[in-house]
N, C-alpha and C positions, 0 to 999 in steps of 0.2 A: 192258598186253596188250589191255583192251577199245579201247582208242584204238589200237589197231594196222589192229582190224575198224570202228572207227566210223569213222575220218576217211575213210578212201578210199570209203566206201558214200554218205556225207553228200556228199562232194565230187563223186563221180560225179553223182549226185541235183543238184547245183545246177549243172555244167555242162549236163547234158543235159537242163534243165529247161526254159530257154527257148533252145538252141540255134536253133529255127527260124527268131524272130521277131528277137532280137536276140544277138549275140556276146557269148558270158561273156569278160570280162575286171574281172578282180581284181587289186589292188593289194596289198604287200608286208601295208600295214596291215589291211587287210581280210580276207585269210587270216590272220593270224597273230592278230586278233578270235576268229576264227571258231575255231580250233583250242585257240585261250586257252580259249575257253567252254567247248568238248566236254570238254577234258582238265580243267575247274574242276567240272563235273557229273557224272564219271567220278567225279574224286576223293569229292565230297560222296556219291556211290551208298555208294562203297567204306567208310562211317562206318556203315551200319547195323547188320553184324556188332556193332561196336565199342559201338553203344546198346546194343543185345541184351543181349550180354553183364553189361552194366553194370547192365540192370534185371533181368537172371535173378539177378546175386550179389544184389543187393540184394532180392529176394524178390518187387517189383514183379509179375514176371511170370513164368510157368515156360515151359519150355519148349514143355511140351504143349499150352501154353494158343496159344503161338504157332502152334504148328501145324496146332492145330484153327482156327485164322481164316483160313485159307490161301485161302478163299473170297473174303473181304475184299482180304488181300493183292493177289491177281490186278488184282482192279480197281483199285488205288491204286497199284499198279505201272504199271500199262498209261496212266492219269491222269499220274502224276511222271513217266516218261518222257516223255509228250507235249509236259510243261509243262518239263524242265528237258533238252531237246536243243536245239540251235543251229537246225534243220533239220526242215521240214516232212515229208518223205521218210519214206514209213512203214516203211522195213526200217531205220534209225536210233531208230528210236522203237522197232520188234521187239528188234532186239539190246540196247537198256537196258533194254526192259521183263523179257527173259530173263534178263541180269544182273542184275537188281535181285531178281528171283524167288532165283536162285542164291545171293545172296549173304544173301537171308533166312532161305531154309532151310538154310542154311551154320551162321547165327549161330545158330538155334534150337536145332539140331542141337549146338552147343558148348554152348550154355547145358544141353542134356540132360548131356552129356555131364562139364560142370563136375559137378552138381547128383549124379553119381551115384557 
């Protein structure tokens, strides 16, 4: 589903990035890089729930404590997004930094919710 919103945002961003100067043309291999990455970074987002949970059963970390770092969060989202999208384009880097928010307060949120 995030690959539904990320590819065509990133891909708009790389045609109409240097249209003026020179013509985008892309090869079969070179989109299919480029979408290999996004949907390999997508996937890797989609494991944080899966940590979460794994350090709330084991006592690691509670919930509350996740939640209360939400501060931190923010910027290490905003940071992993940057560092793990295909694409310089900053509404690419908005939509994984909001998904990556989502799916930590997703996992914390389960971890409360295992824990009670």
């Amino acid at each position: 589903m995030l690959t539904f919103f990320l590819v065509p945002a990133a891909l708009k961003f790389f045609i109409a990035y240097g249209a003026d100067v020179v013509e985008p043309f892309w090869s079969f291999n070179q989109y299919f890089d480029f979408v290999a990455a996004l949907i390999f970074a997508t996937g890797l987002a989609f494991q944080i729930p899966i940590i979460q949970v794994v350090l709330g059963l084991f006592g690691i970390v509670s919930g509350q404590n996740m939640l209360s770092a939400w501060k931190y969060v923010v910027v290490l989202s905003t940071i992993l997004a940057a560092i793990i999208t295909p694409s310089t384009d900053p509404l690419t880097q908005i939509i994984m930094s909001v998904a990556l928010l989502a799916l930590y307060v997703s996992g914390a949120g389960v971890v409360i919710l295992i824990k009670k």
